[in-house]
N, C-alpha and C positions, 0 to 999 in steps of 0.2 A: 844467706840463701833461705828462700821459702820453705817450711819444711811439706814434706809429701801429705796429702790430704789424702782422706782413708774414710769413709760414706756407707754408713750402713742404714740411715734413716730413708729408706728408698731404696732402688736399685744399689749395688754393691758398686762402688764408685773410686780411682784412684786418681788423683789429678797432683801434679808435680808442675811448679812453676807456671801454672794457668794453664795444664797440656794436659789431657785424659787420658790415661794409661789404659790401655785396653788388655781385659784379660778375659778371651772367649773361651775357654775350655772351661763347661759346666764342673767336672771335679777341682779345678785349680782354683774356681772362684768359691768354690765352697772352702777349701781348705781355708784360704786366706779370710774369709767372715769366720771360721770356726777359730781361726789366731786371734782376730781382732776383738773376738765376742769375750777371748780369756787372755788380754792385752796385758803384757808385760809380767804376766807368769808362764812359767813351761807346762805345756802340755806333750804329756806321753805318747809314744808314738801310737801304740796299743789305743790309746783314745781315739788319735787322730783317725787310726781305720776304722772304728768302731761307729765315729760320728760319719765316715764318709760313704760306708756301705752296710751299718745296721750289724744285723747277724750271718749273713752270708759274705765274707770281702773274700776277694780271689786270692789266690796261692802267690802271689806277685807282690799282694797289698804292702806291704813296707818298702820295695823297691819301686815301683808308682809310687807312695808318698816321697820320698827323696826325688824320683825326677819332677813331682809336681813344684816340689821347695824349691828346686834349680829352675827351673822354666820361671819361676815367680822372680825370685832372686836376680834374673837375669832384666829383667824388667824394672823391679822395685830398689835395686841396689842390693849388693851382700846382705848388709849391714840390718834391712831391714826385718830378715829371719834368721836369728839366732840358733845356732845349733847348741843344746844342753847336751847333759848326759844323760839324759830320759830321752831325750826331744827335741823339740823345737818350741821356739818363744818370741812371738812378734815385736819389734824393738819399734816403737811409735813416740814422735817429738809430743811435750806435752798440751794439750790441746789439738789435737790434730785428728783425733777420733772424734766424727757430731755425735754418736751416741754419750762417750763423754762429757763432750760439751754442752751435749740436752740436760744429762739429768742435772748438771751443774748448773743451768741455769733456770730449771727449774726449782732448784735447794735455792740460788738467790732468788728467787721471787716470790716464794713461798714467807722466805724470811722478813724481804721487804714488807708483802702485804703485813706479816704479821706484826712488823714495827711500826704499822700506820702508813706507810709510804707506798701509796696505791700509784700514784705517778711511775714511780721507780718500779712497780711490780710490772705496770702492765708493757714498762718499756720492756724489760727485761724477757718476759714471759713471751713477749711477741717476737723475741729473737729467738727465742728457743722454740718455737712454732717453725718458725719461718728455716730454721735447720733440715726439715720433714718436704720431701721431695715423691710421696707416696709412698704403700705399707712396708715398713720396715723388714729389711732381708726378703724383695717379694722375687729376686731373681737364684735365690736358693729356696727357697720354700719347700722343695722335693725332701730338702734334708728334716730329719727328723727334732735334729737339734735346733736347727732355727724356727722351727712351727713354736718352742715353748719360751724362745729369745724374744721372737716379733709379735706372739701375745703381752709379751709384758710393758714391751715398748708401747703398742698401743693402749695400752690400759694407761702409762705414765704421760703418753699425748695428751688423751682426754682428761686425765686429772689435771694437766698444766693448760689444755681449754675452759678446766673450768676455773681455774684458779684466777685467770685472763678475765673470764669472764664477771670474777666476785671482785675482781679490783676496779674495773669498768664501773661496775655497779655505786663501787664508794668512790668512784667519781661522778658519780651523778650523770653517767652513758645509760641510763635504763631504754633510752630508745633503741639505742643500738645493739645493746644487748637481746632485746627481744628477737631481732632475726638471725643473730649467729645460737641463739639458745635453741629456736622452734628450730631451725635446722638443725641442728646436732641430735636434738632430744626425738625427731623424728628417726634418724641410724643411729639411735640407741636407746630404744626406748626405755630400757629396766636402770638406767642412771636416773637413780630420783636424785641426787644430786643438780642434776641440769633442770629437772621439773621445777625444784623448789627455785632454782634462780630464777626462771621464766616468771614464777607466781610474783617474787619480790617485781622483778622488772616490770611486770601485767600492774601492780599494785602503787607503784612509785608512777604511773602515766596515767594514774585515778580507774582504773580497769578494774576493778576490787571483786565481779562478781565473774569476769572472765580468768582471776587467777583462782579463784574458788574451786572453777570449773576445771582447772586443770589439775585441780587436787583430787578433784571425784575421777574424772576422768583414769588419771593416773592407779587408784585405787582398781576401780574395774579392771583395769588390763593387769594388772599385777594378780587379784585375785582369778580371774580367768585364765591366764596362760601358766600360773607359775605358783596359785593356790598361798598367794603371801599377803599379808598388809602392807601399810605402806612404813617405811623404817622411823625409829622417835624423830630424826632430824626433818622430813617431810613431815611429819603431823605439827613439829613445832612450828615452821614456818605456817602451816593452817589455822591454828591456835591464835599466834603474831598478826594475820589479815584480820583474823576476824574480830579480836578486840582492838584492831587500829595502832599494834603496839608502836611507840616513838622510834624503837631502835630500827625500824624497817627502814626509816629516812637518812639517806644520804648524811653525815657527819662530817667530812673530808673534804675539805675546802680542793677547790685544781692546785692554785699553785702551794698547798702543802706537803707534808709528811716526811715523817721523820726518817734519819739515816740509818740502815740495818748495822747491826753489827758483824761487818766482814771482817776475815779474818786477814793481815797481813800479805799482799802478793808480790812485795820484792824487799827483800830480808836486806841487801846493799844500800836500798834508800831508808840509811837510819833515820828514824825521828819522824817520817814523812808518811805514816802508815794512815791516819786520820786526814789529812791533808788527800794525799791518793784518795780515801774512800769518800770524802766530801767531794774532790774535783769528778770521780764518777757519775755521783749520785747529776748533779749539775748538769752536765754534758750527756746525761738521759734522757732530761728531762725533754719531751716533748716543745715548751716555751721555748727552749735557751737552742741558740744555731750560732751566737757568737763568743766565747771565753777568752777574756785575756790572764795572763798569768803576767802579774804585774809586781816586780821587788827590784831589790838594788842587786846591782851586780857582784856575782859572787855568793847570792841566794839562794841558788840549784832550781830557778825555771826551766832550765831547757832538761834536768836529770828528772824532775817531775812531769816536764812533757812528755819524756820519751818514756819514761813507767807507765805515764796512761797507755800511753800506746799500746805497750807490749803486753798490757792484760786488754784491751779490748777492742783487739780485733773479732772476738765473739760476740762483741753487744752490736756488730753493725753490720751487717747486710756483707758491703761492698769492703766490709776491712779499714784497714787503717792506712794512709800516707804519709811521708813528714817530708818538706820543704825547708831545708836548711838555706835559709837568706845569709848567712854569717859575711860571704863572700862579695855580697853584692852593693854595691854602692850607686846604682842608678832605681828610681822604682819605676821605671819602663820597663825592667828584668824579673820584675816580683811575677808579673802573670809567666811566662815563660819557663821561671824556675818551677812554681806550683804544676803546671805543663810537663815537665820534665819531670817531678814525683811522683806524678799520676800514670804517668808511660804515654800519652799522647801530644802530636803535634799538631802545627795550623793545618787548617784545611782552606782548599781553594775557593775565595770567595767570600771570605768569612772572618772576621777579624778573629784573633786568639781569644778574645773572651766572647764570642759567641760559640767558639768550637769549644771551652771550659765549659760554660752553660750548659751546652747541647750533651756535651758527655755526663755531665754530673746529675742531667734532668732525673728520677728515676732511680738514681741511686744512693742508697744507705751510704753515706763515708766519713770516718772521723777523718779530717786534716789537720795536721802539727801543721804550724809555719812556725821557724824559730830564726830568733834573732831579727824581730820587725822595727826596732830603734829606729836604726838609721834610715831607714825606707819610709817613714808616717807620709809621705808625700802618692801613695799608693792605695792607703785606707780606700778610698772614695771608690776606686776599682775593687779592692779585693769585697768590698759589700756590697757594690752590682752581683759580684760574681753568685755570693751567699742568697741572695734576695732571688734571683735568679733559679736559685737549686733546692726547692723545697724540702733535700731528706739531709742536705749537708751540713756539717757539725764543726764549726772551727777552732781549734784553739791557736793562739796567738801567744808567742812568748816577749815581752817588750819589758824597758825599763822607765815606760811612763805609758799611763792613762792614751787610749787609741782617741778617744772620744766620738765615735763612731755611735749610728743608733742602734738599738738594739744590744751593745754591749753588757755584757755579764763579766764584771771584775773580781778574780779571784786572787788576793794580797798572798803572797808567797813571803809567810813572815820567816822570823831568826827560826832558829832549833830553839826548843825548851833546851834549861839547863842540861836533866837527865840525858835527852837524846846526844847534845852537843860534847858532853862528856865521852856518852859514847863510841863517838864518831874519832876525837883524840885516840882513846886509846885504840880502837880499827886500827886507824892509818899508820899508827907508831910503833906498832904490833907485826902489822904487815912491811915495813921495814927494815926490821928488828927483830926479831922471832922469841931472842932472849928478853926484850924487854918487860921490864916488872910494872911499867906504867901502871898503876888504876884509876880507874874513873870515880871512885871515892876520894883520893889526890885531891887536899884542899888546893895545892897551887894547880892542881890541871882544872877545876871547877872554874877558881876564879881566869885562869887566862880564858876560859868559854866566853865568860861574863863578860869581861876587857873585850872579847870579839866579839860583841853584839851576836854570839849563836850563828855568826853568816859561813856555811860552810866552806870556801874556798880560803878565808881566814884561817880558820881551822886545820883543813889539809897543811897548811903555809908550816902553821907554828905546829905541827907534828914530826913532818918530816927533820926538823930541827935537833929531835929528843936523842940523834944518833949522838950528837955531837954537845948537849947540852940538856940538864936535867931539867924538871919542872919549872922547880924555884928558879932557876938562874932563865930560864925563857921567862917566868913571871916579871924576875927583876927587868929585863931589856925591853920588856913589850906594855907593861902596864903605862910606865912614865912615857910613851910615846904617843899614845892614842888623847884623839880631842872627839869632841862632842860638836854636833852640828851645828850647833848655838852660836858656837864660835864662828864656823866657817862661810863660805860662800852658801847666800839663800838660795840661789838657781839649782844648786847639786841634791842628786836624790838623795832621800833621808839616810841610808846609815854609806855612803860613798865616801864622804869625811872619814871614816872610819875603818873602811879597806883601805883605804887609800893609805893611812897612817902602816898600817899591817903589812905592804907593800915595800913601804919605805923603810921596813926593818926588815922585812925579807932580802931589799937591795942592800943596807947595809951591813948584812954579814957577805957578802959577798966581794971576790977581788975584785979589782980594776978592769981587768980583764974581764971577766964575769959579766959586770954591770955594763961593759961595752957591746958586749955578742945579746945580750937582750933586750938593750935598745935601739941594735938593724938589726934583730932578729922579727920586730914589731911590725917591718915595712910587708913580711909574709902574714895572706888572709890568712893561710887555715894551714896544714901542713906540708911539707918542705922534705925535699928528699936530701941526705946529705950533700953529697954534691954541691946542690945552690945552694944550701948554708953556707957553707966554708967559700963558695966562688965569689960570692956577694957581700961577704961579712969579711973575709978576709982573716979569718977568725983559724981553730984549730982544734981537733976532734977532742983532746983534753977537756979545753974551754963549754965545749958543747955538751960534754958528760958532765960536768960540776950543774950547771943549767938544769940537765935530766934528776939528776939527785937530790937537788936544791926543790923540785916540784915543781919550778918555774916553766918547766919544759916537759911534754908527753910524749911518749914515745907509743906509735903505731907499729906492730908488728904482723898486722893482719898482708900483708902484701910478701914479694921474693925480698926486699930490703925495707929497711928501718927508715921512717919514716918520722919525724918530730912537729909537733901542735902545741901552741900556746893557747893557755885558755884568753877567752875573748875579753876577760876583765884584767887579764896582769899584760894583756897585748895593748891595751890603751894607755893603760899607766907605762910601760915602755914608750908607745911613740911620746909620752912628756920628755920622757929621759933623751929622747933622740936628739931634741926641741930644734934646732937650726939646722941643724946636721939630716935633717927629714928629708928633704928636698934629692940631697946627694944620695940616700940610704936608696931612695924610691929610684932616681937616675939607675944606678946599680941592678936594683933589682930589676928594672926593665931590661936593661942592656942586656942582664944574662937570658932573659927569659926568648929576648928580639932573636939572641943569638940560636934558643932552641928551637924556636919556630920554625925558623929560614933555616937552619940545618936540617929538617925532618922531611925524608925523604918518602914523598906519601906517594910515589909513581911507581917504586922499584920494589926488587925481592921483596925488602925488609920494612912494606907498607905496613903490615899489622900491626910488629911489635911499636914504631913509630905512633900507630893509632893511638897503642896502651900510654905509653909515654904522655902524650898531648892531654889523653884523658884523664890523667893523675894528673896536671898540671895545670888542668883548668883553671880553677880558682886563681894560681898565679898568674894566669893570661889576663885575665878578667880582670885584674887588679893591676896589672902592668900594661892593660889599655886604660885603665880609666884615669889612671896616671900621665899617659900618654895625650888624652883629650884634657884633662883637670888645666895642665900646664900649658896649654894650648903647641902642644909639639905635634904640628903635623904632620913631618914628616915620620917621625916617630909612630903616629896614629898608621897611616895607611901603611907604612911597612908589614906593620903590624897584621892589619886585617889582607895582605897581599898575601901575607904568610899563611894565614890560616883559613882562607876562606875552603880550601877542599876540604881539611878538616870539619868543619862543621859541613860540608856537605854531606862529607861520607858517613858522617856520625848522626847524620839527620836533626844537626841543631840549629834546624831554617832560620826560627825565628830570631835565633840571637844571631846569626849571621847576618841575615837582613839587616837588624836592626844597627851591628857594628858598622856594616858596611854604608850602609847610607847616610851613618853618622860620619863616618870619616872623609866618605866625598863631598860632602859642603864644602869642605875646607882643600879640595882637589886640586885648587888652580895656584894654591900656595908652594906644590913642589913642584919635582922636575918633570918633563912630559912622560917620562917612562914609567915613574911610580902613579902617576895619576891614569895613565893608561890599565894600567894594571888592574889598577882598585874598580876601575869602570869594566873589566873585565871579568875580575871575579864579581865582582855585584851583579851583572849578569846572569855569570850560571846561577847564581843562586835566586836570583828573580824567576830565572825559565823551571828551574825546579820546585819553585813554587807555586808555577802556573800563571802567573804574571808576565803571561809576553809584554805586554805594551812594555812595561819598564823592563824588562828584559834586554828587547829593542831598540831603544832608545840609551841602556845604559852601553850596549855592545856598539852603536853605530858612533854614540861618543868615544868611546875606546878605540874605535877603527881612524877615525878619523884622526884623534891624537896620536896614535901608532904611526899610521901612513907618514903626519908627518916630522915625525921623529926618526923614522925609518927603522922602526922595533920589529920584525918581521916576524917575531915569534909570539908577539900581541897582535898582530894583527891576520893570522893566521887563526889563532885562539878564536876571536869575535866574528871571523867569517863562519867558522864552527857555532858558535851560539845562535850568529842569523841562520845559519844551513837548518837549525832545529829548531828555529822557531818556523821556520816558514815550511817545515817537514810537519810537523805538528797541527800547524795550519791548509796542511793538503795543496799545498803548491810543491808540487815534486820537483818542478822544472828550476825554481827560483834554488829548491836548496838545493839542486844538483848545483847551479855555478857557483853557489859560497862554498859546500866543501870542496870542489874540484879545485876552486883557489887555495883552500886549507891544503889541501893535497900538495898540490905543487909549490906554496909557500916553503911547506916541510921539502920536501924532497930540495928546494934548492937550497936551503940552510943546513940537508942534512940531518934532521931533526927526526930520526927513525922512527920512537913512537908517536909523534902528533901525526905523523906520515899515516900510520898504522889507524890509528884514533879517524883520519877522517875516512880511511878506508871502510870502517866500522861505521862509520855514520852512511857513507855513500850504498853501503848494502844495506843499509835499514831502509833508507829513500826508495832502492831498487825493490825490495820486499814486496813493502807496502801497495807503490805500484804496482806491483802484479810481475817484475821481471823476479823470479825464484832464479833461475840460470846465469845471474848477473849475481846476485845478492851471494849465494850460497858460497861459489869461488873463494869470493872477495872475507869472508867472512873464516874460509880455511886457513886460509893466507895469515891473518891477524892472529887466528888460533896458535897455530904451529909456529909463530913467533915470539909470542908472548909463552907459551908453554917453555921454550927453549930457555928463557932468560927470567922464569919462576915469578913473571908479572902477575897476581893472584886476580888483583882487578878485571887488567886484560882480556886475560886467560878466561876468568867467571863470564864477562857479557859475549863473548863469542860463544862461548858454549850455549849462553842462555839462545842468543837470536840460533845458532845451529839448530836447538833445540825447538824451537817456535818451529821452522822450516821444517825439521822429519816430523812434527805432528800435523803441521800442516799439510804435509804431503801424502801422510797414511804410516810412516813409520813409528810408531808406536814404540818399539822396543827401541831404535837407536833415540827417538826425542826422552825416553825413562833414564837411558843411559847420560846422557848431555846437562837436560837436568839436576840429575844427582850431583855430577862431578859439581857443577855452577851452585849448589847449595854448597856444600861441603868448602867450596872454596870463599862462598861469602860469610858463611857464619866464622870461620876461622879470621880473617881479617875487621868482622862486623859491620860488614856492608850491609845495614838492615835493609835498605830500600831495595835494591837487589835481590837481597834473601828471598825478599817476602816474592818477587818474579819467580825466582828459581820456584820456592814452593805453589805458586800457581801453576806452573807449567807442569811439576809433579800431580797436582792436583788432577790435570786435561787427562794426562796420561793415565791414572788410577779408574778413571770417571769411564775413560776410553777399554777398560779391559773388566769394568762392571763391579769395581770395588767403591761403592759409591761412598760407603761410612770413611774409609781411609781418604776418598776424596773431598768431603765437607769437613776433616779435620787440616787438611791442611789449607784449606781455602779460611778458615777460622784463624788458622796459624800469621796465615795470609795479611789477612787483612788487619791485625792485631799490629803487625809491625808498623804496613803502611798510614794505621790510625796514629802509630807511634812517631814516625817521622814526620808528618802531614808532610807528605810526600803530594804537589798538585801534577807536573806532568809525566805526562805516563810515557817510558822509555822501551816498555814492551811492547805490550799487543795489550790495547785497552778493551777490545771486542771477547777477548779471551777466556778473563775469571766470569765475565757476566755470560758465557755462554753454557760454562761450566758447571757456573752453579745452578742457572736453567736447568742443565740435566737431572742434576742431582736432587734437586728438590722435587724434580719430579718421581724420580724414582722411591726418594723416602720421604715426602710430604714434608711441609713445613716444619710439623714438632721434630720429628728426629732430624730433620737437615740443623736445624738452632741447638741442638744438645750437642 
């Protein structure tokens, strides 16, 4: 979870999971800046009225603060205001205050410059600028406490502009310096600080007798208004022009300067503290837009990708992403997954990397992508994408060179001895609590040594120490490892050598053991028990020997226990598998075919089915591409027949798409029912993309095979996809006779809700048209049925179209009521596309009773989803958000309509 963002550089600001938390009651919002101003100590209550109403607070004053705490709390979470025994004490995640995060990046760039590293200062310093959203606390300013909080702030801005501006300068920016200096040092004038830079920057573009002038100049106004001279540092820089001194000239080459000395920011990534602090410094810099993080497996790339991450989200604008590839084995999937980290979908019209493009234009963003190995057949895409997105920052984790232009290769070597040592006694410690392990241990030093320093080596031979001492790991594991020398030329440099490490991790293990890890190999990423044991054939014992051995991780972040093989002891497994692979992967489809086709995404129990599907992606993904690898077609389209509402519902077009049209090539290979199908669901998911033609053509192929197979429940289906595409396209008359055949297809099969389904489609036809007195009936009807039988889906779009109609009509309070229910009932099943209808329609209705701000937040909310799904056809009222937000912005003008 993201933590709550907390903004005093500007307006008083709270924003939780990209939503703005609104706190209008002028004492609540002071209280809460008066918490955050003295973050994460208690402040007495006695203070608290003190700071809120001076020397007169009213006879009540402590009972208003407690209802102010509750009113906040009810907002902000409990958890966020602590009650002490004096007081109260704001509980804030770390970094999550920008005043904190200002002065701290102002202390890094201070440091930078001073280590030489003007690059690094002025990346840094301009993040810390760019935190200031106008004058600090200006929406408490009445309080007397913040008039001496938001002087200081300001005075720390302009020290951190000019600090920006003296690093600029030893980059040899003197041009540009000149117009952010003359403007500053006009709104301030008595900062001879900013004079003296203007005079160097006047002095460095050969101007020598206009930075003179700024010295006298300066002198006069100072003596005039304020009866002072000018300070030694101003004279010096006068002294410096006027004898020509050398040190005035730029020194600092662009692509130099040296590393600050930061201190340590994640204490678990032993040994890797200079490593972090170099991969920083890098990934600042202005030049560098591509990083690869390049070592053998087993080397802690992806534990060093994700430490950058988690400390700099403050160095970028837009925050940080990560795209975990581990899963995917086609690079048609790479743009899609990266799509899917970022929170947006395709848009109509627009291939996926133009909607990447178009969204990334503009924005600051580090990207992780991890695990890009198996994918290199994508590079050439993912560095359009980059070339494309001027402010974006890549890094890449792989176990060989991208060769990509532009690339910046950063060697993710062994651990030093010291660290590697370290790290033993961690893990052996942390399993062991008693254990006497030390990292002085001549035999734990050398087994480091014997393990080329490669971390997951490491972890192997720790967890071992329960059951075997130093020396005696020393004796079993020294004599087993080779040198590359020996081995296969093609293998990455130290993989001969995990690999050995491997091989003695597998031979302490039983028969058993060694068996549940080699189809445990055929699962991407993790595995709920369940399909362990269904697919392995295996047994919960076998499974926990696995867990304790290290061979096997266990997730406990979900309601059940969850198990992950790391991505290096998962390959060395599939060898172990070695013939037996084929069968392992049969398995694992067949169980996965069987979850799919069981998931009942129409009834009561659509949602929790959702969560299921969505845990289970990655084995889907992997148990299709199994399905196409071996050319099993019939296998393949089962497959994508099963899950294409899934990724509707879940708005993952593109990779639906992509499965779906991959699996119809091969259409005419099975029987006419399942090839019916697959042209069916490819369909909807074409028409949802806004691609009628192929929509159309895939629905009238599926009718046509339907018809004559005599599948009455595909071909019912596809008269509904033509009934909305030709609804879509304003022929009312054409979709009235496709659904009225859907209609009566169902009724004569009996098929209650497709009955229903097209009953809801024929009221939207009728709507639109203009018959309200047709639509509205028809649209009760489906309500009150789907209500009865806890259809959440159902339920949600009859509400929505009811809801469109009483706004339509003037009813106002019944369309606020219909609404709501229709949100409440999409976010709980996560019908984003939907959602985001319901919350427009909230939106018409807030807009409709003159609460304009509550109305441009949810149209915000809105359209965040829809960018999320790339949702192309519109199943609401597409005249509606645009009507809406015409109002709105007229009412609060452009800037506060965008805030």
């Amino acid at each position: 979870m993201i933590p709550t963002e907390f903004r005093v550089l500007g307006p008083l600001e709270v924003e939780r999971d990209g939503t703005t938390i609104t706190i209008a009651a002028p004492k609540e919002r002071a209280l809460l800046a008066y918490l955050l101003l003295n973050a994460d100590s208690a402040v007495a209550v006695d203070r608290i009225v003190d700071a809120l109403w001076g020397s007169a607070p009213p006879s009540s004053a402590v009972k208003l603060v407690q209802l102010y705490v509750s009113h906040l709390r009810s907002k902000l979470g409990r958890a966020a205001i602590e009650t002490v025994p004096s007081g109260y004490r704001a509980q804030i995640a770390p970094g999550s205050l920008d005043r904190v995060r200002f002065e701290q990046l102002l202390r890094e760039g201070r440091e930078a410059r001073a280590s030489g590293n003007a690059r690094l200062a002025v990346a840094i310093l301009s993040r810390a600028l760019a935190l200031w959203r106008g004058p600090a606390l200006v929406d408490v300013s009445h309080a007397d406490f913040a008039v001496a909080e938001a002087g200081r702030l300001e005075d720390l801005r302009l020290d951190c502009a000019e600090e920006r501006l003296a690093a600029r300068l030893a980059l040899g920016e003197h041009e540009d310096v000149l117009a952010e200096s003359a403007k500053l040092s006009a709104e301030h004038p008595h900062r001879e600080r900013l004079r003296g830079l203007s005079m160097v920057a006047l002095y460095r573009a050969g101007r020598q007798v206009e930075a003179l002038e700024v010295f006298r100049k300066t002198r006069e106004e100072l003596l005039d208004e304020l009866g002072l001279e000018p300070g030694d540092d101003l004279r010096a820089v006068e002294r410096a022009i006027l004898r020509q001194d050398p040190t005035l000239v730029p020194t600092v080459a662009l692509s130099e300067g040296g590393a600050p000395e930061l201190p340590a920011a994640v204490t678990a990534l032993i040994g890797r503290e200079r490593a972090l602090r170099e991969l920083r410094e890098l990934v600042l810099r202005t030049d560098v837009r591509l990083v690869s993080l390049v070592g053998a497996g087993g080397s802690g790339k992806t534990r060093l990708a994700l430490a950058l991450a988690a400390e700099s989200g403050q160095f970028f604008g837009n925050g940080v992403a990560v795209a975990d590839l581990s899963a995917l084995r086609e690079s048609s999937l790479v743009l899609p997954a990266i799509a899917h980290a970022v929170r947006i979908g395709e848009q109509p019209g627009e291939s996926l990397a133009e909607t990447l493009a178009a969204w990334a234009k503009g924005r600051e963003l580090l990207l992780v992508v991890d695990n890009f190995e198996q994918l290199t057949e994508a590079g050439p895409a993912l560095l359009r994408f980059i070339e494309a997105s001027p402010l974006l920052t890549v890094v890449v984790t792989s176990r060989r060179v991208l060769h990509l232009s532009g690339e910046h290769v950063f060697p993710v070597e062994p651990l030093a001895e010291d660290a590697a040592a370290r790290l033993f006694v961690e893990r052996a410690r942390a399993l062991d609590p008693k254990s006497t392990v030390s990292a002085d241990d001549p035999d734990v030093r050398e087994i480091c040594r014997s393990l080329d320093g490669l971390p997951l080596a490491i972890e192997l031979a720790a967890a071992r120490t329960r059951t075997l001492t130093p020396g005696q790991l020393h004796d079993r594991l020294g004599e087993r490892l080779t040198l590359l020398a020996s081995g296969p030329h093609d293998l990455p440099a130290r993989q001969q050598t995990l690999r050995d490490t491997l091989d003695w991790s597998v031979a302490l293990m039983s028969d058993t053991e060694r068996a549940l890890l080699a189809r445990l190999s055929v699962f991407p990423s993790d595995v709920s028990l369940d399909a362990v044991l269904a697919v392995t054939g295996s047994d919960v014992n076998t499974l926990a020997g696995l867990v304790d051995g290290s061979m096997l991780q266990r997730d406990s972040a979900g309601r059940r226990h969850r198990f992950r093989m790391l991505e290096t002891v998962r390959e060395y497994a599939l060898e172990l598998l070695g013939p037996d692979r084929k069968r392992a992967a049969d398995a694992h489809a067949v169980y996965f075919l069987e979850l799919a086709e069981g998931a009942d995404l129409r009834g009561s129990e659509q949602g929790p089915w959702l969560d299921v599907l969505d845990e289970e992606r990655d084995n889907l993904q992997a148990a299709l591409d199994h399905a196409h690898s071996t050319g099993n077609a019939e296998l393949e389209l089962r497959f994508v027949v099963a899950l294409w509402r899934f990724w509707w519902l879940r708005g993952h077009l593109a990779e639906g798409r992509f499965r779906l049209e991959t699996a119809i090539v091969r259409a005419d290979e099975v029987e006419p029912r399942l090839r019916a199908d697959a042209y069916r669901g490819g369909a909807g998911i074409a028409w949802s993309q806004g691609d009628l033609a192929r929509a159309r053509e895939l629905a009238s192929l599926g009718l046509e095979v339907a018809e004559a197979s005599g599948d009455g429940d595909i071909v019912l289906a596809c008269h509904t996809v033509l009934g909305l595409i030709a609804r879509d396209e304003g022929d009312y008359e054409r979709a009235r006779r496709h659904l009225e055949r859907s209609c009566a297809i169902a009724s004569d099969l009996g098929r209650e809700g497709d009955e229903l389904v097209a009953k809801m489609n024929l009221g939207s036809v009728a709507f639109e048209a203009g018959e309200h007195e047709v639509a509205v009936p028809l649209w009760i009807e489906v309500l009150e049925h789907h209500h009865a039988r806890g259809n959440s889906e159902g339920e949600g779009i009859a509400l929505l179209n009811l809801g469109l109609a009483a706004y339509r009509l003037g009813h106002t309070k019944d369309a606020q009521k219909r609404f709501a229910e229709a949100e409440a009932l999409f976010d709980a099943i996560g019908f984003r596309e939907h959602l985001a209808h319901a919350l427009q329609g909230k939106a018409a209705t807030e807009a409709a009773d003159h609460r304009y701000r509550e109305a441009a937040q949810l149209l915000g909310r809105a359209a965040a989803l829809l960018e999320e799904t790339g949702s192309g056809a519109v199943t609401f009222d597409a005249d509606l958000p645009l009507e809406v937000e015409a109002v709105v912005r007229g009412q609060l003008g452009d800037r506060e309509f965008a805030s």
